[in-house]
C-alpha atoms as one frame of an Amber mdcrd trajectory, in Angstrom:
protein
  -4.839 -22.893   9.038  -1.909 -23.270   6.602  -2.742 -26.448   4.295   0.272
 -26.459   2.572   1.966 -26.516   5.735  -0.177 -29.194   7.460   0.405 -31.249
   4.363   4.370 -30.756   4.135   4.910 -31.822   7.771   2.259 -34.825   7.672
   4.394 -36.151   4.431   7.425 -35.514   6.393   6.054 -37.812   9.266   5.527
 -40.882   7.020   8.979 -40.113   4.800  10.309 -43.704   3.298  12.707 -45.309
   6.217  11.365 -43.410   8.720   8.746 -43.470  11.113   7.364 -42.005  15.009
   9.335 -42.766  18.071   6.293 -42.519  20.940   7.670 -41.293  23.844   4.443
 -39.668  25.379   3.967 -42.619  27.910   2.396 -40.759  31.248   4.329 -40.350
  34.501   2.520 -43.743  35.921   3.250 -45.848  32.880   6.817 -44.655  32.300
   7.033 -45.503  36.373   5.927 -49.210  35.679   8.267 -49.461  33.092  11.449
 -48.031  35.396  10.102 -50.339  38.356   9.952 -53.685  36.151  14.050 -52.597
  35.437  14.997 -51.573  38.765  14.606 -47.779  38.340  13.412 -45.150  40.786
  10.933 -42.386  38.482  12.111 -39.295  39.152  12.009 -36.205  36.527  15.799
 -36.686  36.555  15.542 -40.423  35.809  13.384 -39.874  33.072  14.649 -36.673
  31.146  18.264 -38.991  31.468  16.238 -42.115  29.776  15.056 -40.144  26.752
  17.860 -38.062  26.991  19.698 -40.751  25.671  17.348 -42.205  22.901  17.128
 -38.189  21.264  21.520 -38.623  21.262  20.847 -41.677  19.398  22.270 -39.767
  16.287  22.036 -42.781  13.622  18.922 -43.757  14.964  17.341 -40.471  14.956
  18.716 -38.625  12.049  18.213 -41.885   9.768  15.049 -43.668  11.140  12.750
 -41.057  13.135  10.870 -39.149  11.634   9.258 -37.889  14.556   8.997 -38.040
  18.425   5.601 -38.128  20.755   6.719 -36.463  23.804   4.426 -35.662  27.410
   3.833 -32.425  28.102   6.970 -33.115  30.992   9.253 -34.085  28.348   8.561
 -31.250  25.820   9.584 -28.651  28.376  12.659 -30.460  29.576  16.006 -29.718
  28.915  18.923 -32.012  28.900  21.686 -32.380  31.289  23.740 -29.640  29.877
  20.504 -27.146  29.884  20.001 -28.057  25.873  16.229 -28.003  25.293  14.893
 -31.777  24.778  13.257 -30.266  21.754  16.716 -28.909  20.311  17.781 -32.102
  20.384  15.057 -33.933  17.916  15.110 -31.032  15.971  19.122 -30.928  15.006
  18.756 -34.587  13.974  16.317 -33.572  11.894  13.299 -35.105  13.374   9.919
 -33.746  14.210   8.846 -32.678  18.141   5.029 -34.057  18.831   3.398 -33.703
  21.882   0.278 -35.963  23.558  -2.889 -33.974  24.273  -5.821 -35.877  25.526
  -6.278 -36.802  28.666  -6.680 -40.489  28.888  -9.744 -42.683  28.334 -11.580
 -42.896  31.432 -15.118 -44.819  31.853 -17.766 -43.883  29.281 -21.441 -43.078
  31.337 -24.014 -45.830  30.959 -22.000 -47.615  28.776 -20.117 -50.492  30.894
 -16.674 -51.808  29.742 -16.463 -49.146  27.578 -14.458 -45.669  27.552 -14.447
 -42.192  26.533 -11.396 -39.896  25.735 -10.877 -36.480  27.383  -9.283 -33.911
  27.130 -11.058 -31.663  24.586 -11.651 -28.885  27.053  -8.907 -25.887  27.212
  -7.411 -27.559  23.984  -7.183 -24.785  21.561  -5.236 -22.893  24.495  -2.843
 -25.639  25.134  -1.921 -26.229  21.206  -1.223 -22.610  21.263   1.451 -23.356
  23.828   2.618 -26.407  22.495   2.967 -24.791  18.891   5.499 -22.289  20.739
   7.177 -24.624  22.702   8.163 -26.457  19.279   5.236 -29.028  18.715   4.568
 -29.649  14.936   1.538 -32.233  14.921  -0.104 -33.944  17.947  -1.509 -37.190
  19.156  -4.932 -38.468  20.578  -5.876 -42.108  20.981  -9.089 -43.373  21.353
  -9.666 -47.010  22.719 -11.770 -49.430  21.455 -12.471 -52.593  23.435 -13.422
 -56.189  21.442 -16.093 -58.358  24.417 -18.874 -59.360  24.449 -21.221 -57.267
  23.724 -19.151 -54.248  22.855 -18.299 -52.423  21.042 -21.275 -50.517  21.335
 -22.082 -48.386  18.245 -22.431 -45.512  20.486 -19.371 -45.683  22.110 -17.578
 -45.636  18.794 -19.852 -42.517  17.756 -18.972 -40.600  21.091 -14.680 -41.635
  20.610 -14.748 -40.379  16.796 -16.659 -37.434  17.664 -13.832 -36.303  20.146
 -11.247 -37.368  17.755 -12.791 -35.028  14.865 -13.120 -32.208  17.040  -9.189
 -32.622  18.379  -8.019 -33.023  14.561 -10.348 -29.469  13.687  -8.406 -27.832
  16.688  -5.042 -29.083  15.665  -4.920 -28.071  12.285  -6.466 -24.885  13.602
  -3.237 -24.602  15.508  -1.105 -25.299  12.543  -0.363 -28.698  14.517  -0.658
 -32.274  12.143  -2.984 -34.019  13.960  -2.266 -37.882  14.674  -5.814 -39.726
  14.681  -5.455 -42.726  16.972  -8.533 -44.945  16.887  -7.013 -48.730  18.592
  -8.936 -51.342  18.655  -7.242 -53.247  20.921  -5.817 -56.702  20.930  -5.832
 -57.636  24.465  -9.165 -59.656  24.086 -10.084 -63.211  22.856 -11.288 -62.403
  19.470 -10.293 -63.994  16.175  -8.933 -62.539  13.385 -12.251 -61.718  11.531
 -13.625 -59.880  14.611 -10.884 -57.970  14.388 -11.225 -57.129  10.979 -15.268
 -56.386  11.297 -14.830 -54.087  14.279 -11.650 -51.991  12.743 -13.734 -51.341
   9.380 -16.749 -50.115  11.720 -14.300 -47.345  13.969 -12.079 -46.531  11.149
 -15.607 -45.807   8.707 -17.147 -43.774  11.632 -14.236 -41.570  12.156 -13.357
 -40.861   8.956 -17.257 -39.895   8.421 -16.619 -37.777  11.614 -13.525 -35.739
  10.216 -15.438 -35.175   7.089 -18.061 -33.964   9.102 -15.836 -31.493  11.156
 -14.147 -30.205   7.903 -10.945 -31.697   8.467  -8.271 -31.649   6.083  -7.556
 -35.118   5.366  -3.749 -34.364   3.606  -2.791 -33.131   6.952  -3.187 -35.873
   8.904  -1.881 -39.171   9.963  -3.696 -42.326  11.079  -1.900 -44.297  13.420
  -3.842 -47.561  13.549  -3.614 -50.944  14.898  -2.967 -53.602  12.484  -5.823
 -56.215  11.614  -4.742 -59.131  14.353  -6.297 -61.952  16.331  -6.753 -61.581
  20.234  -3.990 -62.293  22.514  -6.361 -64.416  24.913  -7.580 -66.286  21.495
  -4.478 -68.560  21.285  -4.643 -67.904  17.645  -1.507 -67.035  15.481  -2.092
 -64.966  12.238   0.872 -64.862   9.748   2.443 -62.290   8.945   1.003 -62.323
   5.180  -2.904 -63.027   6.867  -2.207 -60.197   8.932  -1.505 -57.865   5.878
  -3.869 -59.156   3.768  -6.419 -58.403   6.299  -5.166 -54.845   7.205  -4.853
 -53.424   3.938  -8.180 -55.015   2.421 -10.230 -52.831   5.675  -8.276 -49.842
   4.765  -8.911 -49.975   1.234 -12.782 -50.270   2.162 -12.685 -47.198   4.377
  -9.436 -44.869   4.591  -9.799 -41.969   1.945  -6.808 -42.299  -0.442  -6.478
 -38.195  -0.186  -4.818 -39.673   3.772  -0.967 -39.109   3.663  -0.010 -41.887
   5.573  -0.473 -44.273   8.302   1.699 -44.916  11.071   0.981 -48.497  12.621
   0.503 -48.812  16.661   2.402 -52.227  17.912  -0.850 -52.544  20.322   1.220
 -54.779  22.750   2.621 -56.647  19.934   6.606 -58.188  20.389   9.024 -56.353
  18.729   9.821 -59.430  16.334   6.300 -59.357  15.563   5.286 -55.541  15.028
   8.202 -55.689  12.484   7.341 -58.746  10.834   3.990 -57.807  10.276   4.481
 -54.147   9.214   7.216 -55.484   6.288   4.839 -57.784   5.210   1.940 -55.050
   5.144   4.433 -52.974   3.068   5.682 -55.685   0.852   1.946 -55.902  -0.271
   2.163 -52.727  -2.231  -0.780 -51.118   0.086  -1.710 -47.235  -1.770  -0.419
 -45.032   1.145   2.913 -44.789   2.571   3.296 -47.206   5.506   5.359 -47.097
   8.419   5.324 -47.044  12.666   4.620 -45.114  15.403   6.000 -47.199  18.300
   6.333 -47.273  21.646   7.509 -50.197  23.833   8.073 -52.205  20.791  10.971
 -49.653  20.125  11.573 -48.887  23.584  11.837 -51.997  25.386  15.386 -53.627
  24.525  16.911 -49.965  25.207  15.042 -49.846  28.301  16.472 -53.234  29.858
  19.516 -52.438  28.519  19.759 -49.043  30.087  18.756 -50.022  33.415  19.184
 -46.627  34.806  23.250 -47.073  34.696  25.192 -44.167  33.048  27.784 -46.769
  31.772  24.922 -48.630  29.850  24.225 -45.438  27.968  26.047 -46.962  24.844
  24.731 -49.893  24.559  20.919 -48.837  25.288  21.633 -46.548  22.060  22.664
 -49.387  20.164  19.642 -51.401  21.166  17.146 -48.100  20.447  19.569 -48.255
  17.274  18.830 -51.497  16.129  15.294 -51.452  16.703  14.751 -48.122  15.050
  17.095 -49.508  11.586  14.749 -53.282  11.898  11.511 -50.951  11.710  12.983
 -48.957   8.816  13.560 -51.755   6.611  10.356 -52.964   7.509   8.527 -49.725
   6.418  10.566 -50.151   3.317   9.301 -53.733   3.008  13.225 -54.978   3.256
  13.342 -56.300   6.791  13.750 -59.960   6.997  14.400 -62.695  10.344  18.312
 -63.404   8.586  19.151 -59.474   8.457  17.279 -59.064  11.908  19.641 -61.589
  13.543  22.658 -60.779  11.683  22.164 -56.875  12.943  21.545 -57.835  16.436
């Protein structure tokens, strides 16, 4: 394990202005996504989609820091036989790759879920170190119900994230730690709050426990929100007070940075809510790691048309610049309509 290495590329990750493109969705998601714009999911159709975000030039040399990719995309190569990796790294971002294997049901727990994927692992980082992969992601789910979350369902998910961090930076690979809590429920704000400090206490006891390096990682959490089934609305500035005051009772300040999750968030939201986290002078470096809320607008404009390629740029574009001055705690509503 190189620590100054680890630490160099997890600093890079969470650079000011710039922040993590996830583009790891799996072959079914990414196919829900093309069906909802009219688009047939073929490897063709989807190396030509990200394709075009990673030829986003301003976007990616000014506002990524880094890209998730699925273990399809990392060993794609574009149309004119250019690896997809070349591409992120000449605009000077950072190739990622996805490694567990999905949450499926957790036994004798009900409602609840277990990660997998630890099995083969240290093999497969090997690869994906070769292939170009600099740091890694794993996301562990954490359901708000009644009832749950149990405490041994969050023991079991930051067990498995500990030991995937100890076999990344084993690999020379930045580990991403993804424990989301998500937001799909009809909890308030305060539930929210109380279950995030429980995961994020019990995973960061777990890495301790596995001897991980905490400067070379990166948390990618979710932010401290109400439930979308609650029909509550949090502010922007209740939102950040909330977030930062459970990281500051249980993320180790020797943590690089965190990357935020949009957890099904809008795009207008995820970006109001991370500038407002930043604007509250939080003690680590803040920014995203976002999927649909950066993919969506280039997505639907895209729609699978080669003559659309411009303009789904510009969207990805726009998105990508709105979440940099966010992470810079510059964004506001008048700039984000006078960009659009």
């Amino acid at each position: 394990m190189n620590e100054q290495q680890l630490a160099q590329t997890a600093q890079a990750l969470v650079a000011p202005g710039r922040g993590i493109l996830a583009a790891d969705e799996s072959s079914s998601t990414i196919a829900k996504r093309f069906s909802a714009i009219g688009v047939e999911s073929t490897a063709d159709s989807r190396r030509d989609y990200r394709e075009l975000l990673f030829r986003s030039s301003q976007a990616m040399q000014k506002y990524i820091s880094g890209v998730i990719l699925y273990d399809e995309t990392i060993r794609q190569k574009a149309v004119d036989g250019t690896p997809l990796v070349t591409l992120i790294e000449k605009a000077g971002s950072l190739p990622g790759i996805k490694v567990d294997a999905g949450a499926k049901p957790l036994p004798g727990f009900p409602h609840e879920t277990i990660t997998e994927g630890l099995d083969g692992l240290a093999g497969r980082l090997k690869e994906y170190y070769e292939l170009g992969a600099r740091f890694a992601k794993w996301r562990a789910v954490i359901d708000i119900a009644d009832g749950i979350p149990t405490r041994g369902a969050i023991l079991a998910n930051a067990d498995a994230l500990a030991r995937y961090a100890a076999l990344c930076q084993e690999a020379n690979i930045v580990p991403i730690v993804e424990p989301e809590v998500l937001m799909d429920g009809g909890h308030s704000l305060q539930r929210c709050y109380e279950v995030t400090e429980a995961v994020l206490r019990t995973v960061f006891t777990a890495l301790y426990e596995q001897r991980v390096f905490l400067e070379g990682i990166v948390l990618k959490p979710n932010m401290v929100v109400p439930g979308m089934k609650s029909g509550q609305h949090s502010s922007p500035e209740e939102v950040a007070a909330a977030t930062i005051r459970v990281f500051k009772n249980s993320v180790p300040v020797a943590v690089p940075g965190i990357a935020f999750l949009s957890g099904g968030q809008s795009d207008f939201d995820a970006t109001a809510n991370l500038d407002a986290i930043v604007r509250a002078a939080p003690p680590w470096p803040m920014t995203f790691s976002y999927g649909r809320a950066l993919q969506a607008a280039p997505q639907k404009a895209w729609s699978g048309k080669p003559g659309n390629v411009g303009a789904a740029q510009a969207a990805f574009t726009h998105r990508a610049h709105m979440n940099s001055l966010a992470a810079l705690g510059q964004w506001s509503e008048s700039l984000e309509k006078a960009a659009a």
